[in-house]
Structure formats: structure tokens, C-alpha cells
NUBA-227109 format. One record per residue (C-alpha): residue in three letters; z, y, x. Coordinates in steps of 0.05 Angstrom, whole numbers, padded with zeros to 5 digits, always signed. Example, Ala and Ser with C-alpha at 12.3 -4.5 7.8 and 13.67 -1.06 7.14 Angstrom:
% NUBA-227109
ALA+00156-00090+00246 SER+00143-00021+00273 
END
This chain:
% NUBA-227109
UNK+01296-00622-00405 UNK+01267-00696-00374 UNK+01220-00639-00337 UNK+01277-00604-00303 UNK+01326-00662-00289 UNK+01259-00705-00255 UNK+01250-00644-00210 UNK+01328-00637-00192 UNK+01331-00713-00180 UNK+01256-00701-00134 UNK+01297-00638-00097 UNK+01357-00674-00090 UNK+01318-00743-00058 UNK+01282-00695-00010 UNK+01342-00660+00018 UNK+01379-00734+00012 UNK+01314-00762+00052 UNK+01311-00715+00104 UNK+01381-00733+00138 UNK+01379-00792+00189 UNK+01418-00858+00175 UNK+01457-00885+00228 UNK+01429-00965+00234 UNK+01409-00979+00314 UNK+01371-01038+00327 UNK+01384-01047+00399 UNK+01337-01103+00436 UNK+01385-01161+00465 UNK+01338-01200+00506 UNK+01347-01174+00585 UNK+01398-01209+00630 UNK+01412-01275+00604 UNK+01438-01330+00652 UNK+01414-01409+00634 UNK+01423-01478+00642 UNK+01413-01554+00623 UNK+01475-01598+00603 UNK+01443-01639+00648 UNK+01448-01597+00706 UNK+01495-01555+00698 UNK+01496-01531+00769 UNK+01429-01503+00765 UNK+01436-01435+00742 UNK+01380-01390+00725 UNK+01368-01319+00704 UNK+01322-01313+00645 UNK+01294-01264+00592 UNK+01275-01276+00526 UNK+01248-01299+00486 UNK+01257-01372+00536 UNK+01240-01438+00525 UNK+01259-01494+00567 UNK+01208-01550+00546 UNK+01146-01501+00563 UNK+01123-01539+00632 UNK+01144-01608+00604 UNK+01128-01605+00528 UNK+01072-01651+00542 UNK+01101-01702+00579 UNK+01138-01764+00535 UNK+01196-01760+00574 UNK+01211-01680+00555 UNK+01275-01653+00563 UNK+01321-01659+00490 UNK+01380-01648+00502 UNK+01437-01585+00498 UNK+01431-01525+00548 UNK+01474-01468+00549 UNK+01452-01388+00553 UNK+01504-01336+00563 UNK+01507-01257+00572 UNK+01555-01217+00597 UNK+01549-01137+00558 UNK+01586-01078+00550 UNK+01591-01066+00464 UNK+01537-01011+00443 UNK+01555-00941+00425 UNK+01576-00936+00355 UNK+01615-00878+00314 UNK+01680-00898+00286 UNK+01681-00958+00226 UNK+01611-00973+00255 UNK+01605-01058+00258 UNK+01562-01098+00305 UNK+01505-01170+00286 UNK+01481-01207+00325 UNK+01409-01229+00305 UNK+01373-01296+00326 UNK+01299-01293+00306 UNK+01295-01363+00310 UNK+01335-01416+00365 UNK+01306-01489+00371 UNK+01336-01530+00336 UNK+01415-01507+00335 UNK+01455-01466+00359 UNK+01529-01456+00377 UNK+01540-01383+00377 UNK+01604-01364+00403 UNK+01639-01287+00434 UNK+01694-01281+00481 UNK+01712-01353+00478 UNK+01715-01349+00393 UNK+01661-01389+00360 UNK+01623-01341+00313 UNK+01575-01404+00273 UNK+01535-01467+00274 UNK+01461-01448+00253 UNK+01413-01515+00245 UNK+01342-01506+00234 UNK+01295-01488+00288 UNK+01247-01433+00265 UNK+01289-01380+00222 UNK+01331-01331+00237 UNK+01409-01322+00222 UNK+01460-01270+00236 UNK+01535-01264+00257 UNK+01583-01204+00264 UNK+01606-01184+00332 UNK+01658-01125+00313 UNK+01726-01149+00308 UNK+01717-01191+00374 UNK+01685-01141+00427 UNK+01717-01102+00479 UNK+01693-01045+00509 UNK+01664-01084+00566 UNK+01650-01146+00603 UNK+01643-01186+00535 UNK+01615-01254+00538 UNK+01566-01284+00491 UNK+01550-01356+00493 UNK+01494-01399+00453 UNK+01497-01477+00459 UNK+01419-01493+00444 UNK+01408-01569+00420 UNK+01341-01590+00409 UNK+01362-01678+00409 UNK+01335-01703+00350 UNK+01387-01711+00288 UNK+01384-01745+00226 UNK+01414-01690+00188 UNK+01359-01638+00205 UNK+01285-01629+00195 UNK+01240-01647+00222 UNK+01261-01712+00247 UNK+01195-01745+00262 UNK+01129-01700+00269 UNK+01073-01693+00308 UNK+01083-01638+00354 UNK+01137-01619+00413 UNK+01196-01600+00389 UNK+01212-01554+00441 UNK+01281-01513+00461 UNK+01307-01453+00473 UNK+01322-01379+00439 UNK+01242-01379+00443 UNK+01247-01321+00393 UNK+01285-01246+00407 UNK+01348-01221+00394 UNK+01370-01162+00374 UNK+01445-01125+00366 UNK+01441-01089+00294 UNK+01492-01023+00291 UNK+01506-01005+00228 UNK+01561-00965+00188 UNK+01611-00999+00151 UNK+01581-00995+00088 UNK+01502-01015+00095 UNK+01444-01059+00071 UNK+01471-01127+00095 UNK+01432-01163+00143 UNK+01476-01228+00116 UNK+01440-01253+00068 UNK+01408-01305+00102 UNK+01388-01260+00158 UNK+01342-01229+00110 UNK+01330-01157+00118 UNK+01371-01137+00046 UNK+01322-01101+00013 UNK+01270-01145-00034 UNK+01216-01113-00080 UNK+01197-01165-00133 UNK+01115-01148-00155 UNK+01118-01138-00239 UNK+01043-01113-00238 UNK+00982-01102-00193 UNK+00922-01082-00218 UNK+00871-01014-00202 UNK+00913-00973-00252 UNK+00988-00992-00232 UNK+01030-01030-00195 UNK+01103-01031-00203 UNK+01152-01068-00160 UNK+01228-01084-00182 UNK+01269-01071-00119 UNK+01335-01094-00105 UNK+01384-01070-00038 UNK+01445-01110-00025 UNK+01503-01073+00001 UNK+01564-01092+00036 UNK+01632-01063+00071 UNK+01642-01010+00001 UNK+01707-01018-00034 UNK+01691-01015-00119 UNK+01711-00939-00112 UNK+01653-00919-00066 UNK+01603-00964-00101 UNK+01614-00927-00153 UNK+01588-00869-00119 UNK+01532-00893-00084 UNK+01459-00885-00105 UNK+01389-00918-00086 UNK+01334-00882-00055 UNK+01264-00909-00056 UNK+01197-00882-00023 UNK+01138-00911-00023 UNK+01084-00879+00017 UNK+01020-00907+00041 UNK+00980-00917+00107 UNK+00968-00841+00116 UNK+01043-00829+00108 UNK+01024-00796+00035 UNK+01087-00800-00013 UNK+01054-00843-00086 UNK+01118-00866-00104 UNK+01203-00839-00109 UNK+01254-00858-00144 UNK+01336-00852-00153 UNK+01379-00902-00183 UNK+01450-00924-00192 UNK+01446-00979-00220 UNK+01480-01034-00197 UNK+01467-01126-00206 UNK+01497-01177-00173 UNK+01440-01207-00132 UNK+01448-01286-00084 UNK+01530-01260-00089 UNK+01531-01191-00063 UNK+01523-01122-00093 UNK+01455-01096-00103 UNK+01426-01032-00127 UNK+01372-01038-00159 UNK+01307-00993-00190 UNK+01228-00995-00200 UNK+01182-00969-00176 UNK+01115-00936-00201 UNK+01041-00932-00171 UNK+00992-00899-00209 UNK+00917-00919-00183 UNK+00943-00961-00128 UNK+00898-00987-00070 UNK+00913-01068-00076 UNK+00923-01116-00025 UNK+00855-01142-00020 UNK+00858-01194+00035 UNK+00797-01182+00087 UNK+00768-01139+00049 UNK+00817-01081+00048 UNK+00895-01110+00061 UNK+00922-01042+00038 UNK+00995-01036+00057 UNK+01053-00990+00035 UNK+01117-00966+00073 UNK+01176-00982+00025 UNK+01237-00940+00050 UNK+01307-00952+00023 UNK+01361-00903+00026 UNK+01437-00916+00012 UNK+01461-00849-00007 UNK+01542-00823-00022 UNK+01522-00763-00059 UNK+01471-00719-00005 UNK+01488-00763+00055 UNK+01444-00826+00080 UNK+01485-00882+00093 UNK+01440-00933+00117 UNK+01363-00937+00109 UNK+01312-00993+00121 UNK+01244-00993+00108 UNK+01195-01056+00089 UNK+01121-01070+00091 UNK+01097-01090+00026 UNK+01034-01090-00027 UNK+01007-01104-00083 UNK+00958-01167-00103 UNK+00957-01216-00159 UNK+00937-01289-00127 UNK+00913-01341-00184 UNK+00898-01412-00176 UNK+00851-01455-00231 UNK+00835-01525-00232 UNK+00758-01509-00243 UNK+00753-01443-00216 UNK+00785-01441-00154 UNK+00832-01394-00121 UNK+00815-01314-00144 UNK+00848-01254-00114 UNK+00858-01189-00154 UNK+00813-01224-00194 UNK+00760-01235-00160 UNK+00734-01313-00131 UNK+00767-01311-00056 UNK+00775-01387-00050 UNK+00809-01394+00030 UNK+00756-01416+00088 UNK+00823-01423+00131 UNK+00855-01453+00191 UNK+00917-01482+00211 UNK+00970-01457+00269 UNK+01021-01482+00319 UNK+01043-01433+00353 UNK+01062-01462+00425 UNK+01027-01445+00494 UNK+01019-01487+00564 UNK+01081-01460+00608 UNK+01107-01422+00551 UNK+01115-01479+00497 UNK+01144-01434+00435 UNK+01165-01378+00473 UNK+01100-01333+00465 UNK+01087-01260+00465 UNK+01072-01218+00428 UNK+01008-01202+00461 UNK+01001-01278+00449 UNK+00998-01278+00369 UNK+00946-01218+00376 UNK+00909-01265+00414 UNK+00914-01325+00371 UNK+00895-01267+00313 UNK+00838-01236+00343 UNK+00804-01317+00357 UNK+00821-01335+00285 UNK+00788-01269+00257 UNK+00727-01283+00305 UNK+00712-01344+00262 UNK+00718-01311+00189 UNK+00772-01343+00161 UNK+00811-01305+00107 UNK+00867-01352+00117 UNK+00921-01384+00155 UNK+00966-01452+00129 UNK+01030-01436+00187 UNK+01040-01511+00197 UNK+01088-01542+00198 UNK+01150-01498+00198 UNK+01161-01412+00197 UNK+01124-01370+00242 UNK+01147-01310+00280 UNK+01161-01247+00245 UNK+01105-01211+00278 UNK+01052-01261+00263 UNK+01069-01245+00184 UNK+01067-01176+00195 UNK+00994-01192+00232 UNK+00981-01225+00169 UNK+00988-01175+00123 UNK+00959-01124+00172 UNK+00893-01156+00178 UNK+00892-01190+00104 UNK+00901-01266+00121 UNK+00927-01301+00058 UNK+00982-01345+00083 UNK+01010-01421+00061 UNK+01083-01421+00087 UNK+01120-01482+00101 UNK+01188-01509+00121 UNK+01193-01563+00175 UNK+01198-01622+00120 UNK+01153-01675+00156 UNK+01145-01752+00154 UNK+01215-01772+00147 UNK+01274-01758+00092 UNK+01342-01795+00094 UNK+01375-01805+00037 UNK+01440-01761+00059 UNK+01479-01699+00030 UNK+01478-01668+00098 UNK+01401-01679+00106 UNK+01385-01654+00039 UNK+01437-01588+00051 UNK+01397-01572+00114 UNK+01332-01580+00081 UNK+01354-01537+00027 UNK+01383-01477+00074 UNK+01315-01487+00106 UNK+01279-01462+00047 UNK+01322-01414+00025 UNK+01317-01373+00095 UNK+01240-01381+00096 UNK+01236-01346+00031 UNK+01282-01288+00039 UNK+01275-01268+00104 UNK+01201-01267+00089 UNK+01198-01244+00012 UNK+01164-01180+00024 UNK+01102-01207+00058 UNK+01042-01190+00007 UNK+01004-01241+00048 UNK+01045-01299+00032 UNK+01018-01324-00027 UNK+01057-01397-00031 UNK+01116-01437-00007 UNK+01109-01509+00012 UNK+01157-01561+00006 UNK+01133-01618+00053 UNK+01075-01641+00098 UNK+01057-01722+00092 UNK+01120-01743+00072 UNK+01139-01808+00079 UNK+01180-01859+00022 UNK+01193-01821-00042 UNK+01252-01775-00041 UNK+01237-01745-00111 UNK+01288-01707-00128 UNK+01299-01673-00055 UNK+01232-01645-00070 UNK+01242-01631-00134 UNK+01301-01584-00128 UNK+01263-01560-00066 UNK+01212-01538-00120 UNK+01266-01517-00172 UNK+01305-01480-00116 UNK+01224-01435-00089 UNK+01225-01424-00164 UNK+01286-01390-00170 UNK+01285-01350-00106 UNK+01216-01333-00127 UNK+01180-01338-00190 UNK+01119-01293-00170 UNK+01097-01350-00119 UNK+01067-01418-00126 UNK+01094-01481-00092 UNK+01045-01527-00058 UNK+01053-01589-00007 UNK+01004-01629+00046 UNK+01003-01701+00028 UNK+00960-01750+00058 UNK+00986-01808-00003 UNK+00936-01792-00061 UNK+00987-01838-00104 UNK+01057-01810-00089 UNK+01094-01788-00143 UNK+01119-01729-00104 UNK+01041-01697-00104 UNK+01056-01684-00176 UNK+01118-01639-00169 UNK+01090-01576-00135 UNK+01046-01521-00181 UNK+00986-01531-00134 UNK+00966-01590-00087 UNK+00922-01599-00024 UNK+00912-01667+00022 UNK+00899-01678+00085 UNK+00839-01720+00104 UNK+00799-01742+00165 UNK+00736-01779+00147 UNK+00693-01787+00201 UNK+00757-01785+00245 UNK+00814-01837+00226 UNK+00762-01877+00167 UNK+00694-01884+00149 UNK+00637-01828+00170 UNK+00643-01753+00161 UNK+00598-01759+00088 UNK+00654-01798+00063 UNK+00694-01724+00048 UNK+00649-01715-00016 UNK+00689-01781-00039 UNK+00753-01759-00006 UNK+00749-01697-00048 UNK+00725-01721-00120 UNK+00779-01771-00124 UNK+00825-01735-00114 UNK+00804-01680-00171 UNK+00824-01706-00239 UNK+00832-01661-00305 UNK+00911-01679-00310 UNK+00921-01667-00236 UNK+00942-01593-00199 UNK+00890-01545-00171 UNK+00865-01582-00104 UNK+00853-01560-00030 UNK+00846-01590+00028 UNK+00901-01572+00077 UNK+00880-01614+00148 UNK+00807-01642+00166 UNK+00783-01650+00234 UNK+00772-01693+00301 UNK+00788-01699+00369 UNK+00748-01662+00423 UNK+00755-01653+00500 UNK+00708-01603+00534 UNK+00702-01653+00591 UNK+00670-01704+00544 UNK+00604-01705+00515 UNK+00554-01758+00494 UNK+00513-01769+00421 UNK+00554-01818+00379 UNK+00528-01854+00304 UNK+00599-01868+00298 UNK+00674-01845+00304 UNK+00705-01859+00376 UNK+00774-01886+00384 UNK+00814-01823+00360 UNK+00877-01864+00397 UNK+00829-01870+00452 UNK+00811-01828+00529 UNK+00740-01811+00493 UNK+00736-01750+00450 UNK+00669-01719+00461 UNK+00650-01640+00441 UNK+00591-01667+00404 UNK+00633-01711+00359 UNK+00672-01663+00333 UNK+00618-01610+00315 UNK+00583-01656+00278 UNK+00644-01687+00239 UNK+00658-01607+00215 UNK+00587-01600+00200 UNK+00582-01656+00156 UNK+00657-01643+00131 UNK+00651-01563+00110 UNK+00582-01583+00076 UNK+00609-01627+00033 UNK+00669-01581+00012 UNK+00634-01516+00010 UNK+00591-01548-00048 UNK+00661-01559-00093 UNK+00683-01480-00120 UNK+00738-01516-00150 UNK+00770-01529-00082 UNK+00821-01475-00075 UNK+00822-01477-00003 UNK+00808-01514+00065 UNK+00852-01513+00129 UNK+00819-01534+00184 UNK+00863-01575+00230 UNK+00868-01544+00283 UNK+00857-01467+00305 UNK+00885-01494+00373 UNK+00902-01554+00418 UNK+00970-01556+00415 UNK+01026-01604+00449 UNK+01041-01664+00416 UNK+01091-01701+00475 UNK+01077-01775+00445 UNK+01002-01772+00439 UNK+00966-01807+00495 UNK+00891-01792+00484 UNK+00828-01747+00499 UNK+00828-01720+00570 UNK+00896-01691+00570 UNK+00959-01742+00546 UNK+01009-01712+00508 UNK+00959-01665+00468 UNK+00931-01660+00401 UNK+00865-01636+00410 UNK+00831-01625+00345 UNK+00834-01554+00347 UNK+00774-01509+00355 UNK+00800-01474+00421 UNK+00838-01502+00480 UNK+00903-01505+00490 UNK+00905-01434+00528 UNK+00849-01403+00499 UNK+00802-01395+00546 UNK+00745-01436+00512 UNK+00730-01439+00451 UNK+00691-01506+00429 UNK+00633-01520+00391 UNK+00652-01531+00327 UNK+00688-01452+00330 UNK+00609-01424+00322 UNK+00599-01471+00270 UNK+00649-01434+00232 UNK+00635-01362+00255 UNK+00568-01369+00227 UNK+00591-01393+00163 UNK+00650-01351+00156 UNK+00634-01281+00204 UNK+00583-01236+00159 UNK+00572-01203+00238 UNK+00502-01228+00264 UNK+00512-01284+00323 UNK+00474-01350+00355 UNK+00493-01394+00399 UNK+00464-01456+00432 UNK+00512-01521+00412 UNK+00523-01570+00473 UNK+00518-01527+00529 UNK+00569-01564+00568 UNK+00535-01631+00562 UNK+00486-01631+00625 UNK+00467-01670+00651 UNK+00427-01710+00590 UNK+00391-01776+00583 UNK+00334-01795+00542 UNK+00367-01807+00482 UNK+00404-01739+00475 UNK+00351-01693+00476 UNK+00362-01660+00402 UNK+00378-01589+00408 UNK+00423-01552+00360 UNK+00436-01479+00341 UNK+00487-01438+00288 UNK+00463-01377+00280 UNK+00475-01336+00211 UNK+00413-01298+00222 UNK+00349-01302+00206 UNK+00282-01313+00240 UNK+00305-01360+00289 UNK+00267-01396+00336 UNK+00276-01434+00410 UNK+00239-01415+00478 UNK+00233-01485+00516 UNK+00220-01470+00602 UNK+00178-01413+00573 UNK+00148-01447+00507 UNK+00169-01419+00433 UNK+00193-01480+00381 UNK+00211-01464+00310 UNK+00271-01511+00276 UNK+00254-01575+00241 UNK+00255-01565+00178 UNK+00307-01518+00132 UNK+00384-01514+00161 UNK+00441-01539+00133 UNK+00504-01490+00127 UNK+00471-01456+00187 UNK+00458-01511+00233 UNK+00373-01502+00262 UNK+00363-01562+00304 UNK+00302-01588+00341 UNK+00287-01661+00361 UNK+00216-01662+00394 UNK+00222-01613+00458 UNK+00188-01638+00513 UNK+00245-01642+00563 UNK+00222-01628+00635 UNK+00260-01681+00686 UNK+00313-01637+00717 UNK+00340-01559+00692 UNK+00314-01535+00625 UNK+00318-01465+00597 UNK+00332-01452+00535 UNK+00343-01382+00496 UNK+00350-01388+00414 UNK+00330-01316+00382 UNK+00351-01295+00319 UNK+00331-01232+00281 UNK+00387-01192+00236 UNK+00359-01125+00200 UNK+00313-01111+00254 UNK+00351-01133+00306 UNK+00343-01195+00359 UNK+00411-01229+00389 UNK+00400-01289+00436 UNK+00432-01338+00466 UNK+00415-01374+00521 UNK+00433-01437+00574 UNK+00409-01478+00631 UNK+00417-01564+00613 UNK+00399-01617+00653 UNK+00347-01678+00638 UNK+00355-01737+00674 UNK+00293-01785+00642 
END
């Protein structure tokens, strides 16, 4: 009898499944008209995603102020009872939305998304949509003090949702209403609780409806269906709920194979699809020891990672997404299985990048430096958190929220009902925070802990991590990483240094840098126990109040310049500790011409066999390398242009590298 009422229920969810839903998701991002409070005469037609801080951003004086976008639309075509959102992906940092001269919300927080309905105020044409952006800073929104532009604009898209009167709510904190909660992952099943949160049904037609869940994987091959009616009250609305069932599943395996599933979810009123919206998700289990380090699926995958701002000269925040593939396809160049998003939520596509290519990813909300004591700071902060999470539950490569970055004074229980609140939203994920304070009483709140530290940099010499590190690893303390380590570079400057330059001053030579993440990695590559290390930063990014290196108004620490045309030095260093895929290359190409006392020449290579051709002469290394760094001190430099070629041999196989430097005796 089960038999014949499982096939019924599989006939019935086929012929249920093969009918379309009526949800549009029309783009909203042509034909926008612009401009400053500050000018309010100069008018300007833009697309978006826009940001009007991206020629400025670097300069002290940026523009933070209010500015005012506005559309004028015809409403969509929709079938009768259909209702109309409006979606912001993300609006920096508030935004008064308003239709028709009718103000539709306040949203505050500059990186997530939120979501108003349109229907009962459009007309047939000629409606008028305005957003009041306000990026000044505030006192009652994060972040108030940080390190980076805070640029303005709708610098993410928009989008008009269509749906039918009774759907998956897109309300719910502008998440997309459909959650799958992981019970188990392993290589004989994975099962995921999921829950659909409906809206616009009177109790009479709830009563009617039913769930419909697919799972299918990358091939488009049906391993999982379901049909449910049961019904929970889920963050206040109506949800239906059921679980699903993998038998043999491929996992979620980070860079080694980031297997992903299509989870579809079908509203159904007896054989009719109501509404239907489908989710990339899979299935990993992520564990964190003091001793043992960080282990996915069960297996040691401690993170070699970087950190990411996501801004661009001209552009500031309003990038592409040809852009993120960019940043993507640099950051998997080096190796790195993954990615802290510092120091607030990414763009919806860069998760999905994420999970596509297997990058484990720390999460954060904008909760930086500086924490009044205030109900309206703390609600904000709060709301923050809350979006980050749903709007981004279904992610397989998110693997932990955190609650702050280097936080300053001691706002305890803020950040411990930030903790309580990640908990609650969602128990399958740790918490974590970046402090740079190894005696703050807030480093003890989160599940799992990482620092950031510059030795070599802001203190003592690069060595000085091994110190930096063991300290901070004590039996009663939370699993350790380190979440920012680094140094200033300008591809302009170069010189051979025993010491740290100013990091506040014009100097920030190439060399400096490579050796300080030489030195750095070493010393935490030889601690398994360290969960994780960020290096800070993938990218040069704007920072308006900075006035250093070559370029004021930039943080330069990262590995590649600001627009990504060069990577520096210290980006080989990594790819041959990180990138199994055989490479060389010659360090301090760009510093010619040399003197006397800079005539050491260094290679990373990850292969094997190498050795140096001098003006025509063959030099093997001195002595054995060090996490892949070959160097050679003795080379007779000829007075003016010397060749040099490193070869390396890889199964057979010779790659080379090769440059042209110049010897001034």
C-alpha cells in the first residue's frame, strides 16, 4: 500500500511539476535619472548598478552626503490579483524609497538587500519611483569608523519581482523564502529540512496548498522529490515545510569537488503551480578543533585564504559582474581555498562564485571600530545580521558568521546577543570575529576566534608572527586563525630593507612586502592547529583617509593593484605554495636599476630542479628553499643589463622564467 501511494504522490509531483509558475523577475536597472543634494541642478542619466563616490573615493574630501535617483515606468504585465516588489540588492548606506509621491520604507545598512511592495500604488503608466541615497556618516548605523571608502549609490541591481497573490514571500528580510536547513552530510546521505514561507493565502486556501521539492544535480538528474503539507510558523509567516533525502550524495568538497544541487520549490493548489523558486545548495559538514585545525567532510582542509573589498578605480562599489569573475579567477590563480568577505556582505553573485568554484567563505556584517552605547545603534546592528544570514542561508560555502572586526571599548552584551541572535537564525554555523585586542573580553564570546596581526609591518620584524601566534593559543581559549597579516607595497618602490619602513609613510617598497609574507606564512604554515589565515589583502583597495605609499588615499597591502593589472610579488609567493599547477617566476623584476648591495636574486617556483642562467652562465640556489623561495647571493653582476632565466623541471617538463635587471656598481 506505502508502494502504490509513493508512486501516486511521484505521478502526481510530475504532472504538478511540469506546469509553469507565474513569478517574473523583471531587471530594473535601465533609465534612471541622478543627482547630488548638493547640486541639484545637475542632472544625469545613469544605469545601474551606480555609484557616485567611484572617481573621488580616494580623495579625503569625498562626496557624503544625500543624492536623489528617480525612474519614471509603465507597471509590468501581470494577470489579475498578481502584486508587484521592488528589490534593492544592496543601496549605500540608506535609502528613502518612495512611489508616486507615497513613501514605501526607510532601509539603513549599506550592503544587504530589502524589499517593498509596489501594487496598490501603480498606475498603468508614467509611475514615478524615487530613492533618497545617504551615505553621511551616522551614529546609529554601522560602520561608523573603518578603514575603507564608504562609498554611495544603488551600486548593486534592482529588480521588479511579479508574483501571484499567494507566493513564496520575498519579505522576509529580502530573503529569497525558501531555506533548507543541512541535518546530515556524509558519502551515504544527506538530508536537508526545508522550509517555504508563504504569503497573500487566506486560512482556507492554506489549507489546500501543498509543498513540492526537487532536488536534482549538475547534470539536471532528479536524486531527490518530495510532497508535503505540512505546515510551521517560521520568523512570523507561514511555512510549509518537508525533508529531503539523498542517498550516496556527491558532498560539497570545497576545491576539490564543490558539488552543487538545484533545490526547486513548488507551491501547489491541488495540480496547479502557484509559485516556484529554486536555490543552489549542498551538502558539507565544516568542523573546527583547537589542536587539529579546521577539517572538511572530514578531512584536514585548514584555509590558505585571502581577504576582499570589493571596490574598483572609477567604479568604487559599483562593479560588474565580469568584475567579481575577475577578482575570482586572480584569487584562484594563487590557490587559496578561501575567502574572509571583509568587512561587510558581498554581492549575491560573488556567493554564488563561491560555491561554484568551492571557496569556503567567513561572512561578516559591517561592525567595525566603533559601538555607541544606543538602542537605535544596537537595533541597526542587529537587522544587520539578521539580513546577512537569511538572504544568504543557502550558501554551502558559507561556513561562519562574524560578529565584528577590531572592535573598539567593550560593548559585551551587543555582541553577545549578536552571537545569541547567529545562533538562533542558524545553529548549523559557527560564529567567529577579527580582533586585534588579545585581552578583550569580547574574543571570548564567539565559537571560534582569529586576530589580526602585522609583525614586520606595524611592530617588531616579520619572525615575530611565531610569537604573535603561540600567545595567542591557550588550552581554555577558542580554535585560532589568523584573519589579516600583511604590509604595504607600491610597484613604483623598490630597495632591500633589514627593517620595516614607515607603514604611515610615502615608502612602501615591492621587496618589503615579499619578504614580510615569506617570513609570515613560514611561521604559520608550521602551526596545523591554526584553522585558517587571511591574507590582508587580495587587492589595493580605497581607503579615502590614508595618506601613504605612492598613491594617497589607498590601502595598499593587497597582493594586486588596485585595477588588476599587476599582480605583485608576494602573489607568486603564494601561487607556489598554494597552486599544485607547475610555475616560476623571477622576484624583483621591477627593481632595475640595482646597486651593489642588492644583488641577491630570488625565485618561487613549486617545481623541482631549478637552477639560474646568469648573461649565459648556469647557478644552482644556495642552499635548500624555504616554503619555495631558491635564492642566490654570489652572481657576478656585469655593470649594466643582466639576463636572467630561472628553469624549473615538473614531471619531465621545463617552465622558465625570465627578465632583463640593471647593475649599476
Amino acid at each position: 500500500m506505502k508502494k502504490i501511494l509513493l508512486l501516486l504522490a511521484l505521478a502526481l509531483l510530475q504532472t504538478v511539476s511540469a506546469r509553469a509558475a507565474g513569478r517574473q523577475v523583471l531587471p530594473f536597472n535601465d533609465g534612471w535619472s541622478f543627482y547630488k543634494m548638493s547640486a541639484p541642478g545637475d542632472v544625469s542619466d545613469v544605469d545601474l548598478p551606480h555609484c557616485y563616490n567611484g572617481v573621488d573615493g580616494t580623495r579625503p574630501g569625498y562626496y557624503r552626503g544625500e543624492a536623489i535617483y528617480s525612474k519614471v515606468f509603465d507597471a509590468p504585465e501581470r494577470g489579475s490579483g498578481d502584486r508587484v516588489f521592488i528589490r534593492f540588492e544592496a543601496v549605500g548606506f540608506q535609502a528613502g524609497v518612495s512611489l508616486n509621491g507615497v513613501e514605501l520604507g526607510h532601509h539603513k545598512g549599506g550592503f544587504t538587500a530589502f524589499c517593498y511592495e509596489l501594487t496598490d500604488l501603480l498606475r498603468p503608466e508614467g509611475n514615478l519611483l524615487e530613492v533618497k541615497v545617504d551615505n553621511r556618516k551616522d551614529m546609529t548605523l554601522a560602520p561608523i569608523n573603518a578603514d575603507f571608502t564608504m562609498f554611495g549609490g544603488i551600486y548593486r541591481p534592482v529588480s521588479l519581482l511579479v508574483l501571484p497573490k499567494g507566493h513564496i514571500t520575498p519579505m522576509d528580510y529580502a530573503s529569497p523564502g525558501v531555506y533548507m536547513e543541512q541535518l546530515e552530510a556524509s558519502p551515504q546521505m544527506a538530508s536537508g529540512a526545508v522550509k517555504v514561507l508563504v504569503d497573500g493565502f487566506s486560512q482556507k486556501q492554506l489549507g489546500k496548498l501543498s509543498l513540492h521539492t526537487e532536488l536534482t544535480d549538475v547534470n539536471g538528474n532528479i536524486v531527490a522529490r518530495s510532497v508535503s503539507d505540512s505546515k510551521m510558523t517560521h520568523n512570523g509567516f507561514t511555512a510549509l515545510v518537508d525533508t529531503l533525502r539523498v542517498v550516496n550524495p556527491e558532498l560539497w568538497d570545497g576545491r576539490r569537488s564543490p558539488a552543487l544541487y538545484t533545490l526547486s520549490a513548488s507551491l501547489a493548489d491541488g495540480d496547479r503551480i502557484i509559485d516556484k523558486v529554486t536555490q543552489t545548495v549542498g551538502f558539507r559538514t565544516v568542523t573546527v578543533d583547537h589542536d587539529k585545525g579546521l577539517s572538511l567532510n572530514g578531512r584536514p582542509n585548514n584555509i590558505r585564504g585571502v581577504n576582499r573589498h570589493q571596490d574598483r578605480p572609477g567604479k568604487g562599489w559599483a562593479i560588474s559582474e565580469a568584475d567579481h569573475l575577475e577578482d575570482m579567477e586572480l584569487i584562484k590563480e594563487i590557490g587559496a581555498n578561501g575567502i574572509r568577505l571583509a568587512h561587510y556582505p558581498h554581492a549575491e553573485f560573488f556567493y554564488d562564485l563561491c560555491d561554484r568554484e568551492g571557496m569556503l567563505v567567513w561572512a561578516e556584517i559591517p561592525f567595525v571600530e566603533q559601538a555607541p552605547d544606543t538602542e537605535e545603534f544596537a537595533a541597526s546592528t542587529k537587522s544587520q545580521l539578521i539580513e546577512l544570514i537569511r538572504q544568504n542561508y543557502n550558501h554551502p560555502s558559507i561556513f561562519c558568521w562574524s560578529l565584528f572586526n577590531e572592535l573598539g571599548g567593550e560593548p559585551v552584551a551587543l555582541v553577545s546577543e549578536l552571537n545569541d541572535i547567529a545562533h538562533a537564525e542558524d545553529a548549523g554555523r559557527y560564529t567567529t570575529a577579527a580582533s586585534n585586542s588579545d585581552n578583550s573580553p569580547l574574543n571570548d564570546i564567539p565559537d571560534i576566534m582569529a586576530y589580526n596581526t602585522y609583525p614586520g609591518w606595524y611592530w617588531a620584524d616579520p619572525a615575530t608572527m611565531q610569537y604573535a601566534i603561540d600567545w595567542k593559543y591557550r588550552p581554555d581559549k577558542q580554535p585560532l586563525a589568523i584573519s589579516e597579516y600583511g604590509a604595504g607595497a607600491s610597484v613604483k618602490h623598490h630597495g632591500i630593507l633589514t627593517e620595516h619602513p614607515e607603514p604611515g609613510g610615502e615608502y612602501h617598497p615591492e621587496e618589503w612586502q615579499a619578504t614580510v609574507h615569506e617570513i609570515n606564512y613560514r611561521e604559520i604554515d608550521k602551526r596545523d592547529f591554526v584553522w585558517g589565515t587571511f591574507v590582508w589583502n587580495m587587492f589595493d583597495f580605497a581607503s579615502a583617509g590614508r595618506t601613504e605609499g605612492d598613491t594617497h588615499g589607498m590601502n595598499d597591502k593587497g597582493l594586486v593593484t588596485y585595477d588588476r593589472a599587476t599582480p605583485k610579488d608576494a602573489f607568486y609567493f603564494y601561487k607556489a605554495n598554494w597552486n599544485d599547477e607547475p610555475m616560476v617566476h623571477i622576484s624583483g623584476k621591477r627593481f632595475s636599476p640595482r646597486r651593489e648591495d642588492a644583488r641577491q636574486v630570488k625565485v618561487y617556483t613549486n617545481c623541482d630542479g631549478i637552477y639560474l642562467i646568469h648573461n649565459g652562465v648556469r647557478y644552482y640556489p644556495d642552499g635548500n628553499p624555504q616554503a619555495h623561495v631558491y635564492t642566490w647571493d654570489n652572481i657576478p653582476w656585469a655593470d649594466g643589463d643582466n639576463r636572467f632565466t630561472a628553469h624549473a623541471t615538473r614531471d619531465g617538463k621545463t617552465i622558465y622564467d625570465n627578465c632583463i635587471i640593471s647593475y649599476n656598481k
